[in-house]
Residue frames relative to the residue before (quaternion, step in Angstrom):
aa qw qx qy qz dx dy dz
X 1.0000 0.0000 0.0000 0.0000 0.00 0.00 0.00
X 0.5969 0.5520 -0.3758 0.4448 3.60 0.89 -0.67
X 0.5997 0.5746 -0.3388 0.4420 3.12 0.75 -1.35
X 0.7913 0.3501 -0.3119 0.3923 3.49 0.11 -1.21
X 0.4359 0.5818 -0.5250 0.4426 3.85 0.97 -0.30
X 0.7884 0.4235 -0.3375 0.2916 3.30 0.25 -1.71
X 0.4935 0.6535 -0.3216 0.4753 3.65 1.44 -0.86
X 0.6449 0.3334 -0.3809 0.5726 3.84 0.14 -0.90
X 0.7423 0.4319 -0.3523 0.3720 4.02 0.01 -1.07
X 0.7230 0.3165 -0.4260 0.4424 3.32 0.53 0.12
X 0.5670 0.5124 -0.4383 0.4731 3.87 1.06 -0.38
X 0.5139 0.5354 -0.4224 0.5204 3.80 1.21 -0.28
X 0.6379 0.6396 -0.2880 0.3178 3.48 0.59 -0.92
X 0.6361 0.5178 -0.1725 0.5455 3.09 1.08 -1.70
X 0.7460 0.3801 -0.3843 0.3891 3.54 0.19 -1.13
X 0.2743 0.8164 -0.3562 0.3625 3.46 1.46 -0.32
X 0.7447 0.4303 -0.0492 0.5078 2.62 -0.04 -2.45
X 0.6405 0.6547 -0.3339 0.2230 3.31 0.37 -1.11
X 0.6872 0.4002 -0.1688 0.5823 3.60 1.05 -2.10
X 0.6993 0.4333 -0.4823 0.3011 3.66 0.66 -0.38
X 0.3145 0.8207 -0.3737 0.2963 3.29 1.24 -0.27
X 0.7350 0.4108 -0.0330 0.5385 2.57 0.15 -2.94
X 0.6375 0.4429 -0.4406 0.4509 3.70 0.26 -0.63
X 0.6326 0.5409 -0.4244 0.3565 3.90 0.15 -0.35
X 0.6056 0.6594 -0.2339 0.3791 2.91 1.17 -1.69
X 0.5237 0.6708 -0.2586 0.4570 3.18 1.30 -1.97
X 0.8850 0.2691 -0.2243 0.3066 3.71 0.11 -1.49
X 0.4862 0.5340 -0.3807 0.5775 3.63 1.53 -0.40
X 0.7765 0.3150 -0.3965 0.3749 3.83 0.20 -0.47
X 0.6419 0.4337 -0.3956 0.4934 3.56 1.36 0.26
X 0.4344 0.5910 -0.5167 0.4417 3.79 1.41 -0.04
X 0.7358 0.4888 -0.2514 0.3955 3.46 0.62 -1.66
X 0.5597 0.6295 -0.4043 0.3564 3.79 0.84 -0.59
X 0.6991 0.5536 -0.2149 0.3981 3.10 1.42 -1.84
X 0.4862 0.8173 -0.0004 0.3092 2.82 1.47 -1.02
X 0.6925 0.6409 0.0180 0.3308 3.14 0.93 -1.96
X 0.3507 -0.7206 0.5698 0.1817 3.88 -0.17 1.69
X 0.3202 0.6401 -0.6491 0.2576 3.88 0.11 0.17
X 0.3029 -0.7341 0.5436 0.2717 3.27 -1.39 -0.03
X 0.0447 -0.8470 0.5254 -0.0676 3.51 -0.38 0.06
X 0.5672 -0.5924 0.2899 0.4933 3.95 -0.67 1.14
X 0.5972 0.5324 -0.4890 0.3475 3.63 -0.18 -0.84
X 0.8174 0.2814 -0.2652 0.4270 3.36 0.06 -1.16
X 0.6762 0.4149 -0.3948 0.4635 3.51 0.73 -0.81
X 0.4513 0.6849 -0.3773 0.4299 3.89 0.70 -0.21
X 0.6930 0.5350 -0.1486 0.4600 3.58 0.83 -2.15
X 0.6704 0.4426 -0.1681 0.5713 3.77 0.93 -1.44
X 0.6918 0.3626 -0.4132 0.4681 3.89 0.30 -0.43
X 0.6482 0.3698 -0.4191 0.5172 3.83 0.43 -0.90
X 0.6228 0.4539 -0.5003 0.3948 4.30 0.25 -0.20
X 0.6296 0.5181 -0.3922 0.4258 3.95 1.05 -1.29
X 0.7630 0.4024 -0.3491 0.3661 3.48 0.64 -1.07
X 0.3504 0.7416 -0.4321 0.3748 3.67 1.15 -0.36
X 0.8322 0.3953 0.0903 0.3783 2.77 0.57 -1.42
X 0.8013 0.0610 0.0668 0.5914 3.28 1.48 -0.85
X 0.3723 0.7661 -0.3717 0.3693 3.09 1.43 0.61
X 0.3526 0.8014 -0.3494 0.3338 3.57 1.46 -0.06
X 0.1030 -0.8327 0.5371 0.0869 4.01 0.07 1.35
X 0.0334 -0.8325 0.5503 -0.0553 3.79 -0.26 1.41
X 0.5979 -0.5248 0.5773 0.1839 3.31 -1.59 0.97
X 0.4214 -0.7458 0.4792 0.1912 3.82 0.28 0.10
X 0.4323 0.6301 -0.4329 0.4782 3.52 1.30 0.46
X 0.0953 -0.8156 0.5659 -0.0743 3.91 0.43 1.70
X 0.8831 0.0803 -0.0226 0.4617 4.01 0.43 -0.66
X 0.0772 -0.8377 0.5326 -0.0927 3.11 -0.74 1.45
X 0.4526 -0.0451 -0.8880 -0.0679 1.83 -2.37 1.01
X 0.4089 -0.5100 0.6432 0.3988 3.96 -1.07 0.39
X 0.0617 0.6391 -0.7396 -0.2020 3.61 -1.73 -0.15
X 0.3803 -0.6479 0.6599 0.0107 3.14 -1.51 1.08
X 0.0608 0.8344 -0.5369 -0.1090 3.74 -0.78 0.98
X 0.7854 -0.4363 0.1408 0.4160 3.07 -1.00 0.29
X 0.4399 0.5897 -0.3720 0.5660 3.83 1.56 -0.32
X 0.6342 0.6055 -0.3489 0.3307 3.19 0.23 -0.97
X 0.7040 0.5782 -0.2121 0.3538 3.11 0.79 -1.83
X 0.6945 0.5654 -0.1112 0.4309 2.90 1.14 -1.72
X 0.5987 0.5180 -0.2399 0.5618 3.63 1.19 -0.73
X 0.3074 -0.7239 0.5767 0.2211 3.74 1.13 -0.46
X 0.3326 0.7328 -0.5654 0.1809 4.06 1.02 0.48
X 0.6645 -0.3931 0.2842 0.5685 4.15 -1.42 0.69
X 0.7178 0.4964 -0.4281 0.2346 3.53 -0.29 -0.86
X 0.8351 0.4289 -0.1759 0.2962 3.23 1.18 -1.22
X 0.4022 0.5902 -0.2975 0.6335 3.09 2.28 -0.13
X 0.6846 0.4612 -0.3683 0.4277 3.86 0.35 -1.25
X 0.5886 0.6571 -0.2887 0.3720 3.88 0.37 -1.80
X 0.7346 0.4257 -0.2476 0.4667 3.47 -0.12 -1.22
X 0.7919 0.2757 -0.2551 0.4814 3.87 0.50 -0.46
X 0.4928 0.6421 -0.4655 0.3580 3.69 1.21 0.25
X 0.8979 0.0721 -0.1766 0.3967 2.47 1.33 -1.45
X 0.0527 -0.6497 0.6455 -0.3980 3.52 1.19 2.03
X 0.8425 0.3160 -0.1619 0.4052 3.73 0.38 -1.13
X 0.5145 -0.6938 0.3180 0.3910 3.39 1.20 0.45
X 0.3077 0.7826 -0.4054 0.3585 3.95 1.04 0.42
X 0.7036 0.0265 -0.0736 0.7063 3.62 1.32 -0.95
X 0.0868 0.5589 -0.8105 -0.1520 3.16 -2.16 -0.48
X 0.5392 -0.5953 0.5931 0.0557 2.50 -2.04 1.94
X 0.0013 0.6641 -0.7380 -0.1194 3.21 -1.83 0.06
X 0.4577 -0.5062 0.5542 0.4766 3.76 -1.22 0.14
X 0.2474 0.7516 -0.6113 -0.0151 2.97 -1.96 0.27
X 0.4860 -0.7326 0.4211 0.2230 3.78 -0.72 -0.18
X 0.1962 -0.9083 0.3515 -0.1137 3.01 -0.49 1.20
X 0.3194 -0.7510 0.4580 0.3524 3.95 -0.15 0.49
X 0.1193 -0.8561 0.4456 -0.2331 3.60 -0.62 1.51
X 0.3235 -0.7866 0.4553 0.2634 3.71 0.05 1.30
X 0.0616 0.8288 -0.5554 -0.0281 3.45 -0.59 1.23
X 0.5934 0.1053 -0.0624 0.7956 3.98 0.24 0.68
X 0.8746 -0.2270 0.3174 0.2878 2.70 -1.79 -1.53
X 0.4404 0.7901 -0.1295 0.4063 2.97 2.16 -0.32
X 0.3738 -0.6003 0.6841 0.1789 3.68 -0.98 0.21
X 0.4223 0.7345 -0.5271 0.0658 4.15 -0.18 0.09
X 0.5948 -0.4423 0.5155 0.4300 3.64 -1.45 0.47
X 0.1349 -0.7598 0.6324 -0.0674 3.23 -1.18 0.72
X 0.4890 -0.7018 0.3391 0.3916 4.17 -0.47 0.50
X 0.1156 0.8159 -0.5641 -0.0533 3.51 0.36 -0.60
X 0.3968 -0.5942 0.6485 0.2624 3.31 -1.88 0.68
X 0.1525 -0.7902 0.5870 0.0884 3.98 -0.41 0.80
X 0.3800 -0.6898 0.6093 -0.0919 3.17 -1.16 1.60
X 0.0276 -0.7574 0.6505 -0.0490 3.49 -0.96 1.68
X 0.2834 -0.5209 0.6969 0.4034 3.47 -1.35 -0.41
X 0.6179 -0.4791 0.6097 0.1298 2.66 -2.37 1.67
X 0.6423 -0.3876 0.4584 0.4765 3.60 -1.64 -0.15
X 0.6562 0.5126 -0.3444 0.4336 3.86 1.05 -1.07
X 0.7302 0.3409 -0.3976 0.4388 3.73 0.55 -0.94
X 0.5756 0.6748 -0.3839 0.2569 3.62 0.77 -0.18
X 0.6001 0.5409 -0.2773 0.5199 2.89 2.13 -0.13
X 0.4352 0.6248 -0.3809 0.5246 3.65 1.79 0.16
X 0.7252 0.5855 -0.1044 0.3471 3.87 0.99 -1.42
X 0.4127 0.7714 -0.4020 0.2702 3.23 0.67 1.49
X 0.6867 -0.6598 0.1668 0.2557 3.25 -1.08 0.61
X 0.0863 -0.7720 0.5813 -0.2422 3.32 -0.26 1.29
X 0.2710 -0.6064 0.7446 0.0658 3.93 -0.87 1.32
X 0.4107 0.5102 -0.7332 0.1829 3.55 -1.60 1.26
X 0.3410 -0.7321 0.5717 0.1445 3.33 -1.41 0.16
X 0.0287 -0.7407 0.6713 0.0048 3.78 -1.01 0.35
X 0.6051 -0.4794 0.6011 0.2065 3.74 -1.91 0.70
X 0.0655 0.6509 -0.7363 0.1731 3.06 -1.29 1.62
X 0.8671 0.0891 0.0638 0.4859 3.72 -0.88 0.96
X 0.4992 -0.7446 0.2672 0.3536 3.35 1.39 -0.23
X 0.5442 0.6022 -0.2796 0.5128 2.60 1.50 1.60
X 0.5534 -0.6215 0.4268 0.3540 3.93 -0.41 0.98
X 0.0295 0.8183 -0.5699 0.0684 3.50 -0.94 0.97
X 0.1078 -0.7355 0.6459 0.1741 4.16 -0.02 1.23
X 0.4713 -0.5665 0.6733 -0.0595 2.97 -2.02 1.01
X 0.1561 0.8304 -0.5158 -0.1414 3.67 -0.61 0.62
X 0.6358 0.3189 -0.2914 0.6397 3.41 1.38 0.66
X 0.0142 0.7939 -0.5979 -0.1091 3.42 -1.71 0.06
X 0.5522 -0.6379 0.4704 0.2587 3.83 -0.71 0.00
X 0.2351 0.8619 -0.4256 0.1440 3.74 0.99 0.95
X 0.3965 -0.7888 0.4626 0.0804 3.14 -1.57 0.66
X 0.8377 -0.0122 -0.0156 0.5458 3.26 1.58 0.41
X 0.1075 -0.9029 0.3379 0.2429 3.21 -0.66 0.17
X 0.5811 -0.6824 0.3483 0.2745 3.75 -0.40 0.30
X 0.1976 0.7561 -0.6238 -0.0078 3.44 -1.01 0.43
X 0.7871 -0.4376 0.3357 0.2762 3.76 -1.37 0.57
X 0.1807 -0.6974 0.6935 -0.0119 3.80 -0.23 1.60
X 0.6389 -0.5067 0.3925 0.4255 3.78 0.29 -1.23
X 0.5536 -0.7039 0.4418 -0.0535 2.61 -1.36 1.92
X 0.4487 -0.8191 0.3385 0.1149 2.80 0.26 2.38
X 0.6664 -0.4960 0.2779 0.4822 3.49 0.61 -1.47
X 0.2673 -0.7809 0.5209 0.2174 3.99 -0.48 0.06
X 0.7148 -0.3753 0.5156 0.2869 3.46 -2.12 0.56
X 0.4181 -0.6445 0.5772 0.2768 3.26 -1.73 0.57
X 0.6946 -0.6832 0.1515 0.1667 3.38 -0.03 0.87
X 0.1645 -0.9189 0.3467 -0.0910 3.44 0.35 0.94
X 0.4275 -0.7667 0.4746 0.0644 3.30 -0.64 1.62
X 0.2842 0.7629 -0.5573 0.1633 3.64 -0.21 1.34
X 0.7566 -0.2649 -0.0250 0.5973 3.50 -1.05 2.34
X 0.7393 -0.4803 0.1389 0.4511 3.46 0.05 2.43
X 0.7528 0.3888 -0.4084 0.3395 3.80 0.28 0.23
X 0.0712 -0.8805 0.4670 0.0404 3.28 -1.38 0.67
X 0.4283 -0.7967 0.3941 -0.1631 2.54 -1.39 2.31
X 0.0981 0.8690 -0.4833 -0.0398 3.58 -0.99 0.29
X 0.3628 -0.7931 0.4015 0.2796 3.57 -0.39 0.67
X 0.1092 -0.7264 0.6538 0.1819 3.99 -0.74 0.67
X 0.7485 -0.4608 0.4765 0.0176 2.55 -2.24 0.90
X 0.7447 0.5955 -0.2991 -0.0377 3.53 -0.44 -0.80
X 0.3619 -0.6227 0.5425 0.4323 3.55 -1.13 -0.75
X 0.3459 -0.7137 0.6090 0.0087 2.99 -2.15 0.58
X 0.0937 -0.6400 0.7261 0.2333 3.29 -1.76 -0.11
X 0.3974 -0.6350 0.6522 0.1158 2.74 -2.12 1.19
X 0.3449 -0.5360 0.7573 0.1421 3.58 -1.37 0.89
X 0.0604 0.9000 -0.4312 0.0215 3.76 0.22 1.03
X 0.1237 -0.7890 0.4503 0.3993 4.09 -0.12 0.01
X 0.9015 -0.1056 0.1563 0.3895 2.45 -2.12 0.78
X 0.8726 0.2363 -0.1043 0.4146 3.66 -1.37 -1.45
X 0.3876 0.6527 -0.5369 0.3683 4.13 1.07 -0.06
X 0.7889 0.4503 -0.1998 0.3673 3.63 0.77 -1.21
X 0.3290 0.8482 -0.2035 0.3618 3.26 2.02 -0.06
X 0.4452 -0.7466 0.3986 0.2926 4.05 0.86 1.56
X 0.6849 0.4704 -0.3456 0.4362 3.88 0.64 -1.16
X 0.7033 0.3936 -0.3280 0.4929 3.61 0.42 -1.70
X 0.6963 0.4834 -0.4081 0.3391 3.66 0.25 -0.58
X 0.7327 0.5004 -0.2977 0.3523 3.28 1.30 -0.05
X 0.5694 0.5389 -0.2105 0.5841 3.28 1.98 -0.65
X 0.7946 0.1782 -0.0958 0.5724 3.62 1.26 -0.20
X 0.3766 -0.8247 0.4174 0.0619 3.32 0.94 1.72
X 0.7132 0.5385 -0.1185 0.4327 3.66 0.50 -1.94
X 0.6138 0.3947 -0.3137 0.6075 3.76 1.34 -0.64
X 0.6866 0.2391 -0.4282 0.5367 3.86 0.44 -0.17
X 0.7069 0.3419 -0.5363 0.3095 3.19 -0.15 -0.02
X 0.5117 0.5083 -0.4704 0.5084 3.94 1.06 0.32
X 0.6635 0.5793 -0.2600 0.3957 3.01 0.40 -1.13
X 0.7466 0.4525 -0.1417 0.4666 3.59 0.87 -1.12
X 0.8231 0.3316 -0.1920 0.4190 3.24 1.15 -0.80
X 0.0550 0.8218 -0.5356 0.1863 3.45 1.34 0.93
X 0.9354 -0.0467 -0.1611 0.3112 3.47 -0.80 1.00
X 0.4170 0.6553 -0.1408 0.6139 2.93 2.06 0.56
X 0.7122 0.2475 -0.2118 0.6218 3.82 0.29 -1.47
X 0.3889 -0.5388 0.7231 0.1885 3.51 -1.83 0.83
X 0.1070 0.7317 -0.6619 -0.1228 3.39 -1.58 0.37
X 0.2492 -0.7800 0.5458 0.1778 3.82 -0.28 0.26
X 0.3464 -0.6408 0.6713 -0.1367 3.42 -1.59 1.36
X 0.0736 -0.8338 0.5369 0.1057 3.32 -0.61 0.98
X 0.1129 -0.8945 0.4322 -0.0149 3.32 -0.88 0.75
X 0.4129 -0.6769 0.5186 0.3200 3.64 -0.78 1.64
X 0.3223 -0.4046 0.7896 0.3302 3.11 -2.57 -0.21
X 0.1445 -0.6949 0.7034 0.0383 3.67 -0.82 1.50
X 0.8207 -0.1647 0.0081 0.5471 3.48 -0.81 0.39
X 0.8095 -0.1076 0.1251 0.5635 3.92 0.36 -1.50
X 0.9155 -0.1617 -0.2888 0.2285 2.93 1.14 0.37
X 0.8044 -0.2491 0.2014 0.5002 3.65 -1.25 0.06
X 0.3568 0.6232 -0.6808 0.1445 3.53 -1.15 0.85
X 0.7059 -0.4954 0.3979 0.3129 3.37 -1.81 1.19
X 0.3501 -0.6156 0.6953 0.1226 3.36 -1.78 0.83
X 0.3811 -0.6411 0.6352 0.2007 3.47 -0.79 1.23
X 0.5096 -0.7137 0.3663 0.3110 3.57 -0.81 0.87
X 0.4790 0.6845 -0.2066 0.5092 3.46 1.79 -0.48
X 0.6224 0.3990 -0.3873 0.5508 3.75 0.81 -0.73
């Protein structure tokens, strides 16, 4: 009879041992959940509506003013000389003549040009914003632009399974948006001299655009396209 006591008390034991086990497991597999670099809408959702706060600004790419337009130009029908003329149709610029320094042959010469300022109104379009763009085949930062609106978070279609690039991991989201657009954006001409603004402009809660985003230590946050 002893014997068998001691037998049951130790199979009691084990099963003991046993639930405290599974019960640990239980709490380490609910630390690590909490835990857990996955992404997942909430958080990616939380981090896109802060980037776009912040960087959600939809610009025309027109970083240093005054522009000048020369008479080639005109003739050549290049963005500036097609875009210019309806800014300032909408009172945004005003032109003056002037003279400009202008690759002619092998030469450096003055050249006439129609010079483009910003009014008191577009000066309210002309704000600071860090991006960069290719000149000559070469990286150029920007600390201002000429913008027409700014974005924020409609809903956050969906995102890549994540991908491991030189030890870091990245994923691209999905989503739509709305634009807080001005006034003269909705304007038939500009929308025609600056395609890429109507088609934002038009596709407010409708066009997808996608935003890639790093895993920084724990967590997920957009990648300016510049870094």
């Amino acid at each position: 009879m002893l014997l068998i006591n001691k037998t049951a008390k130790n199979q009691e034991n084990v099963k003991t041992k046993h639930f405290i086990t599974v019960g640990l497991m239980s709490i380490s597999s609910a630390v690590f959940c909490a835990n857990s670099t996955e992404p997942n809408q909430k958080i990616l959702a939380s981090a896109l509506e802060k980037y776009l706060a912040q960087n959600g600004d939809f610009c025309l790419g027109k970083f240093d003013w005054p522009i000048d337009v020369s008479e080639a130009e005109f003739g050549m029908k290049t963005r500036d000389a097609l875009q210019m003329p309806v800014l300032e149709k909408l009172g945004l610029v005003v032109s003056s003549q002037a003279e400009a320094m202008r690759k002619v042959g092998d030469a450096e010469l003055p050249v006439p040009v129609k010079r483009y300022a910003l009014t008191e109104a577009g000066k309210a379009y002309y704000i600071a914003k860090e991006s960069s763009s290719v000149s000559a085949g070469r990286k150029v930062t920007h600390s201002h632009d000429f913008c027409a609106g700014k974005l924020s978070l409609s809903k956050l279609v969906g995102w890549e399974k994540p991908v491991e690039q030189g030890g870091i991991q990245e994923t691209t989201v999905t989503y739509t948006y709305k634009i807080a657009a001005a006034k003269w954006s909705h304007d038939p001409e500009i929308q025609q001299v600056f395609p890429m603004l109507a088609r934002v402009v038009n596709g407010e809660g409708t066009m997808q655009l996608k935003q890639q985003f790093r895993l920084t230590g724990a967590s997920w946050l957009a990648v300016n396209p510049w870094d």
